[in-house]
C-alpha positions in Angstrom: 93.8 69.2 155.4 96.1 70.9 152.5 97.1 69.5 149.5 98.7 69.6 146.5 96.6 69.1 142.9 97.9 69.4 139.3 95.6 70.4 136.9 96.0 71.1 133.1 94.1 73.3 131.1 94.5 75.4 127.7 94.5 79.2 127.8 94.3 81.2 124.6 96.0 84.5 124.8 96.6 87.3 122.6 99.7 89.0 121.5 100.2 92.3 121.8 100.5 92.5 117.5 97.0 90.1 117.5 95.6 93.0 119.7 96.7 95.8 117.2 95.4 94.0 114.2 92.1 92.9 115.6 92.0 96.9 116.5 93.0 97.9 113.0 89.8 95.3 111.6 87.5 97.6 113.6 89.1 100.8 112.7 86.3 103.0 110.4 88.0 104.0 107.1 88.6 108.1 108.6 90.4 106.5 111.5 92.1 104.2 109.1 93.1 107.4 107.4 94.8 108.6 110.3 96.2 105.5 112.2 98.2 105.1 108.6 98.9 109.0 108.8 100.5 108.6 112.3 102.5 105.5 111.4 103.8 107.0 108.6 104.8 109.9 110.9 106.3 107.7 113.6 107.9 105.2 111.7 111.0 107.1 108.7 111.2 103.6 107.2 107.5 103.2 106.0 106.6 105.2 103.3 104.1 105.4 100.7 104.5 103.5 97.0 104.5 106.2 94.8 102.3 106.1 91.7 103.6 104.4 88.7 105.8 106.6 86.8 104.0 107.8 83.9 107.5 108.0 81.7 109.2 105.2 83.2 113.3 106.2 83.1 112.6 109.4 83.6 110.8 108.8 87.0 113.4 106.7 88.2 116.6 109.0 87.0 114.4 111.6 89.7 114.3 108.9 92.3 118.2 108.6 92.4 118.7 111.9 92.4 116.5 112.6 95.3 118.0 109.1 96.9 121.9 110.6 96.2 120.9 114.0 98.2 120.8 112.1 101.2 124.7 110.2 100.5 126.7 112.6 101.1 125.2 111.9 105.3 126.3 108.9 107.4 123.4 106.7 108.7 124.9 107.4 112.3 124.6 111.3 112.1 121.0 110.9 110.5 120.3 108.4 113.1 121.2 111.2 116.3 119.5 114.2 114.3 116.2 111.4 114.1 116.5 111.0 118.1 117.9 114.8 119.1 114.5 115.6 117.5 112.2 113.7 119.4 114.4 111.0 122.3 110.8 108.7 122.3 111.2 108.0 118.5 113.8 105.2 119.9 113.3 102.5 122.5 115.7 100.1 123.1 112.3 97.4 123.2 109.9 97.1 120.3 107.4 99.9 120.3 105.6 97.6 117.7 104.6 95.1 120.3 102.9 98.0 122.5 99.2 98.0 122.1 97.6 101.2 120.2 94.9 103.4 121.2 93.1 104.3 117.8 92.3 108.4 117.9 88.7 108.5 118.2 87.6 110.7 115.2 88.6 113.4 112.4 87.7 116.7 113.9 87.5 120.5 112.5 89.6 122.6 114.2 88.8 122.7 117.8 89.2 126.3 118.3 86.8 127.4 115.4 83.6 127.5 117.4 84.7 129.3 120.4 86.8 131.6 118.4 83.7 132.1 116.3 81.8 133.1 119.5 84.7 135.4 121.2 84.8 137.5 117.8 81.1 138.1 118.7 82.4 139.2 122.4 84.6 141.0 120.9 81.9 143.7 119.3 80.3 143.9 122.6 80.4 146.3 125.3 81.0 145.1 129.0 80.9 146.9 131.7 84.3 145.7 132.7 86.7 143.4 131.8 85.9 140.7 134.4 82.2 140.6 132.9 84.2 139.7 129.4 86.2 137.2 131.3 83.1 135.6 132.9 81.5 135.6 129.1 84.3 134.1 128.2 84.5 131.1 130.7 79.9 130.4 129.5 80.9 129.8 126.1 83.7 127.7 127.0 81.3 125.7 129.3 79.2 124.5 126.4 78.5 121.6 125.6 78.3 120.2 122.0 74.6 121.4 121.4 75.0 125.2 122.7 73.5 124.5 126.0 75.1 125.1 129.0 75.4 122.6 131.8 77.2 124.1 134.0 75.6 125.6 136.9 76.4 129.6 137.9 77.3 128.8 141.2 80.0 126.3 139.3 81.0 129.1 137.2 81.5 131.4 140.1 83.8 128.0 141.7 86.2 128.0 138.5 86.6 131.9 138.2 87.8 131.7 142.0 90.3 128.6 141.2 91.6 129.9 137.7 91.4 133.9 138.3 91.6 133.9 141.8 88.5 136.4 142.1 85.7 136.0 144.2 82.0 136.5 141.8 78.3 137.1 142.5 76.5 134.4 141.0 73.7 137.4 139.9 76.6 138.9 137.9 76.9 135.6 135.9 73.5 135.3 135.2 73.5 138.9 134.0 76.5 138.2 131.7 74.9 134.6 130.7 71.9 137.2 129.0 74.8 139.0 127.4 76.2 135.5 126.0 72.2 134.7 124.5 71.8 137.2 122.7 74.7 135.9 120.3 74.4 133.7 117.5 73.1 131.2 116.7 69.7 132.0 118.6 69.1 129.8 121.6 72.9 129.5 122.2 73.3 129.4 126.0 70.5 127.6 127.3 70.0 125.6 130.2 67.1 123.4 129.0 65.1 123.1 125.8 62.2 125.6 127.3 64.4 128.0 127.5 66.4 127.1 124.0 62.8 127.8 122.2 61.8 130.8 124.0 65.6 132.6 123.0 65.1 131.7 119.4 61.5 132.7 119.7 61.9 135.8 121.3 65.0 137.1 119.1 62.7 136.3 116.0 59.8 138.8 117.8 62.6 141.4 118.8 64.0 141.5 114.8 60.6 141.2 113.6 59.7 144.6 112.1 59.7 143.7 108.8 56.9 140.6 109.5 53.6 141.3 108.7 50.8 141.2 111.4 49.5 137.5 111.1 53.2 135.9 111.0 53.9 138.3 114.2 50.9 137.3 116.0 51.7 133.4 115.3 54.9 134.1 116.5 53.6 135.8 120.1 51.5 133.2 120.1 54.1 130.3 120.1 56.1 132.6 122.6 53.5 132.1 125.0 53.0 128.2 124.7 56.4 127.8 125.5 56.9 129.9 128.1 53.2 129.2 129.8 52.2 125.9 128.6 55.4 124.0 127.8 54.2 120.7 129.6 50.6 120.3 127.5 52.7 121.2 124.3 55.8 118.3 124.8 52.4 116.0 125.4 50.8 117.3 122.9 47.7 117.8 124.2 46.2 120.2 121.5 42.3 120.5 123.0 43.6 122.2 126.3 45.9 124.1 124.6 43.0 125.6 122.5 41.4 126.0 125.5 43.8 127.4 127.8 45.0 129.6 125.3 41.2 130.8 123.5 42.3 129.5 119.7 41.1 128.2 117.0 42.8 125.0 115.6 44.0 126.5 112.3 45.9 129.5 115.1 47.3 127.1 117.3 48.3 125.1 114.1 50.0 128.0 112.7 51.7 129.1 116.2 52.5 125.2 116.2 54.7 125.2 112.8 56.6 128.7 113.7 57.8 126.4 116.8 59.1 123.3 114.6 60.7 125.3 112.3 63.2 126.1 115.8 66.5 124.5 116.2 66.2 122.5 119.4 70.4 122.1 118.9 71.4 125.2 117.7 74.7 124.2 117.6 75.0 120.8 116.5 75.7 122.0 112.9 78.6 124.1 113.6 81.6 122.3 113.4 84.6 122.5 116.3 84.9 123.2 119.8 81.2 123.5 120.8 82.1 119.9 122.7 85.1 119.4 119.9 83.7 117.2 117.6 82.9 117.9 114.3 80.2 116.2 111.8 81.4 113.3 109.6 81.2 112.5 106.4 80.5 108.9 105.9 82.7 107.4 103.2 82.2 104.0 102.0 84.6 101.0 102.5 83.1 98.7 99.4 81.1 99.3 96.3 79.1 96.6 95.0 77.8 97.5 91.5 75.6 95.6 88.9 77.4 95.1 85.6 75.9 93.3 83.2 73.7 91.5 85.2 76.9 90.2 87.1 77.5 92.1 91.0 80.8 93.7 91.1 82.3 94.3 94.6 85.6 96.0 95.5 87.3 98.1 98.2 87.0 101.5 97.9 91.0 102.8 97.1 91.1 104.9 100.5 90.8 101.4 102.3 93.8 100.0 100.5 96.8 102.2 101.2 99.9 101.1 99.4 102.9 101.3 101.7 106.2 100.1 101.4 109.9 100.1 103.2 111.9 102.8 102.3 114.5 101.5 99.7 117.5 103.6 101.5 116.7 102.5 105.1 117.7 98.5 103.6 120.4 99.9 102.0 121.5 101.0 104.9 120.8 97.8 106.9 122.3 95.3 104.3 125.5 97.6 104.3 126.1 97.2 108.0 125.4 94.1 107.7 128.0 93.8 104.9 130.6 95.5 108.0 129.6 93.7 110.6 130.5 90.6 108.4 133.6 92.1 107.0 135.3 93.6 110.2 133.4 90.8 112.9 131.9 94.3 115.0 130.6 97.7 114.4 131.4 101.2 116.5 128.4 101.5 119.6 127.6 104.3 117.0 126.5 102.1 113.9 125.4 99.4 116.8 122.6 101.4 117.9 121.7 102.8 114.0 121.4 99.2 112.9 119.1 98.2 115.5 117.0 101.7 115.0 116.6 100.5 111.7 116.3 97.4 111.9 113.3 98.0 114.5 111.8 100.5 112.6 112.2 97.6 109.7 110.6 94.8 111.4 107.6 97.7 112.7 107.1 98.8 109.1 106.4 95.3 107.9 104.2 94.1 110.3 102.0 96.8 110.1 101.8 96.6 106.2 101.6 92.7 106.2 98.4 93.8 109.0 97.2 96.4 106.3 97.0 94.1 103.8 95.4 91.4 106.2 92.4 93.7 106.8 91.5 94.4 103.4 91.5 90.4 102.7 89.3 90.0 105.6 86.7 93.3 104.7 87.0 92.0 101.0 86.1 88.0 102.5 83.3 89.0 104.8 81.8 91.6 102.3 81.9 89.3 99.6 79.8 86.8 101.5 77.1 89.5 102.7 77.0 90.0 98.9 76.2 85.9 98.0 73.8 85.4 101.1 71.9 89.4 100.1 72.5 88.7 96.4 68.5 89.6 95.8 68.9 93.0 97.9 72.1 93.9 95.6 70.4 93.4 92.5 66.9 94.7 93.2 67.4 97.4 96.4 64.1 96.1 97.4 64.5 95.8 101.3 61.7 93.1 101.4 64.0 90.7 99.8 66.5 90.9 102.7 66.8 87.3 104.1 67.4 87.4 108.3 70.9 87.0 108.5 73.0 86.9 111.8 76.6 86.7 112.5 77.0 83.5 113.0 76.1 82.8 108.7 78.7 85.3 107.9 81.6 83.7 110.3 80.7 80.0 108.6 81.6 80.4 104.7 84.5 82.8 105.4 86.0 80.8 108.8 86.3 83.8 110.7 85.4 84.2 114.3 82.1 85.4 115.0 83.7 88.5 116.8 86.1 89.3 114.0 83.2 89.4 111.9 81.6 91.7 114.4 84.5 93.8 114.5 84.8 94.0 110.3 81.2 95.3 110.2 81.1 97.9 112.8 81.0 101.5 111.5 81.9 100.2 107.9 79.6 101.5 104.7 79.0 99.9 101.3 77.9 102.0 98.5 74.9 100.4 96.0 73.1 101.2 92.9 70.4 101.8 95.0 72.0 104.1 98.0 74.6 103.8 100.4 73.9 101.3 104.1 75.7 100.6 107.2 76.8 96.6 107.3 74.9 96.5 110.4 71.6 97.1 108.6 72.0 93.5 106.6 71.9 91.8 110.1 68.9 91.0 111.3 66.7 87.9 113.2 64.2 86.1 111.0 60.9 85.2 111.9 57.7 83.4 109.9 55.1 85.1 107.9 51.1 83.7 107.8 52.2 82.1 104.5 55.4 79.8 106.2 57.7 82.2 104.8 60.7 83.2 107.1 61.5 87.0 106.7 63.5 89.2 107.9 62.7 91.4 110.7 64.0 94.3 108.5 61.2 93.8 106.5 58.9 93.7 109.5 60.3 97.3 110.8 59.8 98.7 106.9 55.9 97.8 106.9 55.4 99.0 110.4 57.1 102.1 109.7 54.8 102.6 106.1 51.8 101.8 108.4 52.6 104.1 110.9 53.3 106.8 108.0 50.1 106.3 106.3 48.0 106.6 109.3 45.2 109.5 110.4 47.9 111.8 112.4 44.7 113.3 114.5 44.4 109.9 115.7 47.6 108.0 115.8 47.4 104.2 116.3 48.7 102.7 119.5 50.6 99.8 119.6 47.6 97.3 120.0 46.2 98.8 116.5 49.3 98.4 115.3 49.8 95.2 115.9 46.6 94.0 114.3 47.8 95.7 111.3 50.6 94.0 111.1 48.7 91.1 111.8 46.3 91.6 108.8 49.6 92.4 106.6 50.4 88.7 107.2 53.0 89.6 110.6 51.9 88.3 113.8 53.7 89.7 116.4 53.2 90.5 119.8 52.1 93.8 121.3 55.8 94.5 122.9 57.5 93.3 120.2 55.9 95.8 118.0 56.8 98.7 121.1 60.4 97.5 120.5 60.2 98.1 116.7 59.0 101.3 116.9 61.2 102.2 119.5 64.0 100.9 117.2 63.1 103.0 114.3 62.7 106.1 116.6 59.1 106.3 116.1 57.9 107.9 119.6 54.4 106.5 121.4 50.8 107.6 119.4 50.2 109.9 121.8 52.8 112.1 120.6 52.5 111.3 116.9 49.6 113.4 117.3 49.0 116.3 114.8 46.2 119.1 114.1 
């Protein structure tokens, strides 16, 4: 049988605007930087406060000037020049209501690596020019490390679409040995192995000037990669003597030429190796200790001071003025006063969101500052108490997900160093003595023990954990695997060292 039901029930949704602003919460302060760069760019009526003027009337006398340049235009003809630029700059709905997609980092330019690389080609001799077109199509294949991915049978699939030419995959491989030799050393690889053995293998070929032990260390580690790569990676030191007829203080010394490798030989070049370049991390708050009181503020770059432009109003009150005066306006001034007056209405929402971040960053850093209050003072990380969300989201009667949001990939500069907010978050747990800790603290001795132990015999994770246990930290044998795992420590086995 069918029938009919009501049922009533309360759904919370979120505005496009609440969307945006629980964005902008989340928003690191170098995307900050440019989200307010962009809207700034997007949006003629928000502009930046200028400074205040050192000499007063002299300041503003410069203001009106600059403001009377722009009389002598009507609003309508500044309003078509605005929209002949660029026709997306005005919608007949409210592009402030649209949901943002935050640009996802500050990068170098993206050009600068591969440019870098193709001036290299560029002092090369090919054979022909297709051989510098196929060079030219490995380097743009790599990936943000220097290695490349991309198969040459793929390779050979690309030239075909994008040059319409046909290519012997033995010819890319030939041209790939061309593209290794460049620098930096170990550019080009396919795997680690071979990343080594390049960087190895250029420092044997450019090694006249070594003298005879250094060389013979260096032949030496040659060979363990390119033989006995498997027992080195497990580090399995007494059948690598053996295998290779060495004495520990050889293989030690062929050993430390290997380390000194980059195993990412491009990961410190900035630009188009994958297009990212390294950040710099800036911090959102300072908490300082002032005579004996904590001090906490935002850092200026998180508290941009924007404003409406003062001429844009003018311009909106005067039509206003018109429209009251005359009862209608041309289609002309029509669609200026309601350019304006949407770019008005965008301009103040997103400052009134501005300044709605920095009171919630300000709120929730202010309590991670009264619940860690020891941590600020001291900098001792054994005084961190466990702390989750949840006691952040209760004094300052935020959600707990704003609060995630506020602390992700934000930074707070001490006396004592500068931390991610994530690293004040942790689960608590009881010491032999009843006392609940954090499991911060727990990591930090587990990490000193693991520091201060007898490298030719590493401790496993059972040894470990009766450490921990003697230190006062009972824990079990997984949960001290999940630890170390956490703190990037790899198993005993490979802790090992001669």
């Amino acid at each position: 049988m069918l029938g009919q039901s009501l049922k009533q029930s309360q759904l919370q949704k979120l505005s496009p605007r609440q969307i945006q602003l629980m964005q902008l919460m989340q928003l690191p302060l170098y995307e900050l930087e440019q989200r307010v760069k962009e809207e700034l760019e997007r949006n003629p009526t928000l502009e930046e406060a200028p400074p205040e003027p050192a000499d007063g009337p002299l300041d503003r006398d410069a203001q009106e000037a600059d403001q009377k340049q722009d009389d002598p235009f009507e609003m309508e003809e500044l309003f078509q020049q605005y929209i002949d630029d660029d026709p997306t700059n005005y919608q007949q709905s409210s592009s402030s209501d649209e949901t943002y997609d935050a640009p996802g980092s500050y990068t170098a330019d993206e050009s600068s690596f591969f440019e870098y690389l193709e001036g290299q080609l560029a002092n090369l001799e090919f054979d022909t020019p297709l051989d510098r077109t196929i060079a030219l199509q490995i380097i743009g294949n790599l990936d943000d490390d220097g290695y490349l991915q991309r198969l040459p049978s793929a390779i050979a699939d690309d030239l075909l679409i994008n040059y319409n030419v046909e290519v012997d995959v033995r010819r890319i491989k030939k041209v790939l040995k061309i593209v290794q030799s460049l620098e930096p050393a170990g550019l080009a690889a396919r795997n680690l192995r071979e990343c080594l053995l390049l960087q190895l293998n250029s420092k044997v070929d450019n090694g006249e000037d070594l003298d005879a032990h250094h060389f013979a260390d260096l032949v030496l580690a040659q060979n363990i990669i390119r033989e006995h790569f498997e027992l080195f990676t497990k580090k399995h030191y007494d059948k690598l003597r053996e295998k290779l007829q060495v004495d520990e203080d050889e293989l030690r010394d062929a050993l430390n030429e290997i380390l000194k490798l980059n195993p990412k030989p491009a990961s410190g070049l900035s630009g188009r190796a994958g297009g990212r370049a390294a950040r710099v991390v800036v911090p959102d708050f300072l908490v300082t200790v002032q005579d004996g009181e904590l001090k906490l503020r935002l850092t200026a770059r998180n508290a941009p001071d924007l404003k409406i432009n003062d001429y844009y109003q003018q311009q909106l009150a005067e039509y206003r003025r018109k429209q009251k005066e005359s009862g209608k306006l041309t289609t002309a001034q029509k669609q200026a006063a309601g350019f304006i007056r949407q770019n008005i209405d965008s301009a103040s929402w997103f400052i009134e969101a501005i300044q709605q971040r920095q009171q919630t960053l300000y709120s929730v850093m202010h309590a991670i500052v009264r619940y860690q209050e020891e941590f600020f003072r001291t900098g001792d990380t054994k005084t961190l108490r466990p702390m989750i969300l949840k006691d952040i989201a209760g004094p300052t009667e935020l959600d707990i997900s704003t609060v995630s949001r506020v602390v992700n990939s934000k930074f707070v500069q001490t006396d004592y160093g500068t931390f991610s907010l994530r690293e004040f978050f942790s689960e608590g747990m009881t010491n032999d003595e009843g006392e609940e800790v954090s499991t911060t603290q727990v990591k930090k001795v587990l990490g000193e023990i693991i520091a201060q132990e007898d490298k030719r015999k590493p401790l496993n994770d059972s040894k470990l954990q009766r450490e921990l246990k003697e230190a006062g930290y009972d824990i079990a044998r997984r949960t001290v695997a999940k630890y170390r795992e956490q703190l990037g420590l790899p198993v005993a086995r490979l802790r090992k060292e001669l």
